[in-house]
C-alpha positions in Angstrom: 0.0 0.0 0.0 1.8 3.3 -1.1 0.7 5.8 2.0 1.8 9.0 -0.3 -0.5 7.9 -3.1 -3.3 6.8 -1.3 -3.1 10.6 1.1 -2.5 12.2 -1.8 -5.8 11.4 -3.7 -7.7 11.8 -0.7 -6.3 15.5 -0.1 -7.1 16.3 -4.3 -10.7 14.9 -3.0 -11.2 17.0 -0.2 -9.6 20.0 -1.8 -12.3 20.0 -4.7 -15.2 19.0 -2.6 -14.4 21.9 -0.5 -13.6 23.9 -3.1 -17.3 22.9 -5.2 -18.5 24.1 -1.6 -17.1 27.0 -1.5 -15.4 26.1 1.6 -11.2 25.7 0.8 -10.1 28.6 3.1 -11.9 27.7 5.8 -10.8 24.0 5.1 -7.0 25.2 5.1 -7.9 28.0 8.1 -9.1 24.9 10.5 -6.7 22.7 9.2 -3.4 24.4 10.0 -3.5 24.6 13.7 -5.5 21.2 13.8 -2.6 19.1 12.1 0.4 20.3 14.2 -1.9 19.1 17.2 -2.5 15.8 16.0 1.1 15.3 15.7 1.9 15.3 18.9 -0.8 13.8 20.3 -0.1 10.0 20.9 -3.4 9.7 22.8 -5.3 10.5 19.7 -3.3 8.1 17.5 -3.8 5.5 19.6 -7.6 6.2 19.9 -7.9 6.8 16.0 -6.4 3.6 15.2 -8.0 1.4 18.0 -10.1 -1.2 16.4 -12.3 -1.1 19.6 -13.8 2.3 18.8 -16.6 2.5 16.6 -16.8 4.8 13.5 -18.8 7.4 15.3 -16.5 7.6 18.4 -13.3 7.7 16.0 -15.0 10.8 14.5 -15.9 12.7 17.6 -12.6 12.4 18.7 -11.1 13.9 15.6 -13.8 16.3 14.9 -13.7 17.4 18.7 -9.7 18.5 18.9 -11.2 21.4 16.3 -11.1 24.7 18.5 -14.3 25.8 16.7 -17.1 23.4 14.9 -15.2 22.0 11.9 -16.9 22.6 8.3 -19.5 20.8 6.2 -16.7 19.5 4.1 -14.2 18.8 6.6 -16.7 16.1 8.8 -18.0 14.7 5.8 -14.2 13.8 4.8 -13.7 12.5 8.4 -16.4 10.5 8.2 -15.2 9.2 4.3 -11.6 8.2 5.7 -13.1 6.2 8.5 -15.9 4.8 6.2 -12.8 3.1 4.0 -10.8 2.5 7.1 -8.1 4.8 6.1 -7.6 6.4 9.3 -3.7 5.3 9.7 -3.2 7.7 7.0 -4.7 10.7 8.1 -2.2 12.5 9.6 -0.8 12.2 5.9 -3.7 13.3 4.3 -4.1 16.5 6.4 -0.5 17.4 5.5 -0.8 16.4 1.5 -4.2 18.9 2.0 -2.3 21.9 3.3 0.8 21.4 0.9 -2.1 21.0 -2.1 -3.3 24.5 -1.4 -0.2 26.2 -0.5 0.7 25.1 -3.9 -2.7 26.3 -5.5 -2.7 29.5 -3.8 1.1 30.5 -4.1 1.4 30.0 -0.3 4.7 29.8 2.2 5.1 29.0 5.4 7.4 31.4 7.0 8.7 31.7 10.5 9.7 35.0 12.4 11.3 34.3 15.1 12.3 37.5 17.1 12.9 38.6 21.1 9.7 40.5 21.2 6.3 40.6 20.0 6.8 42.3 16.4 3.6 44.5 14.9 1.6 43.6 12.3 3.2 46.3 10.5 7.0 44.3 10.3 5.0 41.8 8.8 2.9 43.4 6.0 7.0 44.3 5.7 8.5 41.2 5.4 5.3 39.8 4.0 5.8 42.7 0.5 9.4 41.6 0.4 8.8 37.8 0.0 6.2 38.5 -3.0 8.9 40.8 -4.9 11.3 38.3 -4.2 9.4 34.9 -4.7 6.5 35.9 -6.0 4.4 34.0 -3.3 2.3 35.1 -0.8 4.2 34.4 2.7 1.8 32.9 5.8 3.9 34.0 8.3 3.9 32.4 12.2 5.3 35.0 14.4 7.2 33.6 17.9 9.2 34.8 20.4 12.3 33.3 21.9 14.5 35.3 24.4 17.3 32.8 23.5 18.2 34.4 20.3 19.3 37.6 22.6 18.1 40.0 19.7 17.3 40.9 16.1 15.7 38.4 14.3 15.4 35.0 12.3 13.2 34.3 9.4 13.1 30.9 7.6 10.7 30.4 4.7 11.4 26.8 2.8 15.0 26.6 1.9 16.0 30.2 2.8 16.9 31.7 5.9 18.0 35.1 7.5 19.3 34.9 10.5 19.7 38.2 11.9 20.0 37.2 15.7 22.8 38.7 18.2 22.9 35.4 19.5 24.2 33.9 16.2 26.6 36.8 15.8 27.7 36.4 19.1 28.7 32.8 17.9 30.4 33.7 14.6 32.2 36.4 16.8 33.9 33.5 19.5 34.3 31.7 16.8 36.4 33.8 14.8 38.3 34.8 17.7 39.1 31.7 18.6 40.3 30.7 15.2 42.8 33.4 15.0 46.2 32.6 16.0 47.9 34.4 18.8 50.2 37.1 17.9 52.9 38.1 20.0 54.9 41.3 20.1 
């Protein structure tokens, strides 16, 4: 069984029967926090896959880790998967979904990572620089981590700026401590 095929057709399914329902953006708004939760949630693995839960319990606990009442399109596709007992690949299917209409759209992910909150108005910034340069549109998840001292880092797919004191610091001692000793 070839996991990548089989999530892969079901993620072209649910993109055009959302789509016919006018419903892709929500689809892909509910989806993106929903499938980094799932990952790290063995609990619900384990519960998805048990052969001891029925149909309808397997889709109440999907359909209830949702933070708000998941779309027409996205229960009926829970309830497909588990109708043809493809619930092992899920998780897969979720993914191939979001990377399906990133690619439709013109979407990338992007990550600012920075020692304080930034404004909105850094990122309509950084977001107008990524469309001259890639001609995409950048979805951009702000987060803050003290660790990186200041400035800021910013990843999107294979390119990254890294703009941090704390990795200057680094090239700095490094540098330094690659330089031989001179004496007088």
């Amino acid at each position: 069984m070839d996991t990548g095929l089989i999530s892969r057709r079901y993620a072209k399914a649910l993109a055009e029967y959302s789509a016919s329902l006018g419903e892709e953006d929500t689809v892909y708004a509910q989806l993106r926090p929903f499938s980094a939760q799932f990952a790290f949630l063995p609990e619900v693995r384990e519960a998805v896959l048990s052969p001891s839960l029925s149909q309808e319990e397997k889709a109440a606990v999907i359909l209830g880790l949702f933070k708000e009442d998941p779309c027409r399109s996205l229960r009926d596709f829970v309830r497909l998967v588990l109708r043809h007992h493809r619930e092992s690949c899920l998780y897969i299917m979720l993914h191939s979904f979001l990377a399906l209409y990133r690619e439709r759209h013109h979407l990338k992910e992007a990550l600012l990572i920075s020692t304080v909150p930034l404004g909105d108005e850094v990122e309509r910034i950084i977001r107008a620089r990524a469309r001259l340069i890639d001609h995409c549109t950048a979805v951009i998840t702000r987060r803050v981590d003290p660790s990186i001292i200041g400035g800021f880092v910013f990843r999107m797919e294979d390119t990254l700026i890294d703009a941090s004191t704390a990795s200057q610091l680094k090239v700095l001692r490094k540098k330094l401590g690659m330089e031989p000793l001179r004496k007088i």
